[in-house]
C-alpha positions as CSV (number, residue, x, y, z in Angstrom):
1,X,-11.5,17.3,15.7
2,X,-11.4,16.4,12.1
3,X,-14.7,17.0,9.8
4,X,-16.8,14.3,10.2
5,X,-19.3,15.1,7.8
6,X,-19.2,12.0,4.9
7,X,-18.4,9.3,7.7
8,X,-21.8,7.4,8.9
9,X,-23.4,7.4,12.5
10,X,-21.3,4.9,14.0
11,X,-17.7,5.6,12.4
12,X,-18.5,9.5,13.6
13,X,-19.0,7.9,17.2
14,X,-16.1,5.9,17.3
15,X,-14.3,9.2,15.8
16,X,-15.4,11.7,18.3
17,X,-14.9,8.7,21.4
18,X,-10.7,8.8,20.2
19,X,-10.7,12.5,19.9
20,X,-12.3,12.6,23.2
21,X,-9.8,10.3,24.4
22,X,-6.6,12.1,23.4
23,X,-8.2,15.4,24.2
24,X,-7.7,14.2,27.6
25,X,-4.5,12.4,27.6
26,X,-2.7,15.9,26.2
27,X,-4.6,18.3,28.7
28,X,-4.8,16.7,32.0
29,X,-7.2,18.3,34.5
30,X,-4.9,19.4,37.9
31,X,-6.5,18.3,40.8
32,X,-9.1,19.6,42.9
33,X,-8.1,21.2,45.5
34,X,-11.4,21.7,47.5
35,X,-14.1,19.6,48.5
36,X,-16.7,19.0,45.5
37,X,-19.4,21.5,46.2
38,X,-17.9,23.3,49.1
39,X,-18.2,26.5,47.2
40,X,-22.0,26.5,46.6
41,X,-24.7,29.2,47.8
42,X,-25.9,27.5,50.6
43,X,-29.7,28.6,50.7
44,X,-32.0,28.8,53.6
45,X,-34.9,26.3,53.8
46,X,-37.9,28.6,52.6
47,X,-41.2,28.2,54.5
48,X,-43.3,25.0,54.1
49,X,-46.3,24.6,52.7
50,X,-47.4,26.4,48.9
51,X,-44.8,26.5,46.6
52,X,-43.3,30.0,46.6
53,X,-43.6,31.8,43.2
């Protein structure tokens, strides 16, 4: 990203948006190919009651 130090609040947004933008368009994410959250720790439901410390 360019240096966006002497450009005000709203020109750095617009700025950092495009960047954002192309950053995306050039490196593409390949798809996933697992179910969102599959790969979590399932964790066993703790005892009711207090909370546990």
């Amino acid at each position: 990203m360019a240096n966006t130090k002497k450009l005000g609040k709203e020109e750095r947004k617009k700025a950092r948006r495009t960047a954002r933008k192309k950053a995306k368009a050039d490196k593409p994410k390949k798809p996933r190919d697992y179910a969102r959250g599959s790969k979590k720790r399932k964790v066993k439901k703790l005892a009711r009651g207090q909370a546990k410390r």
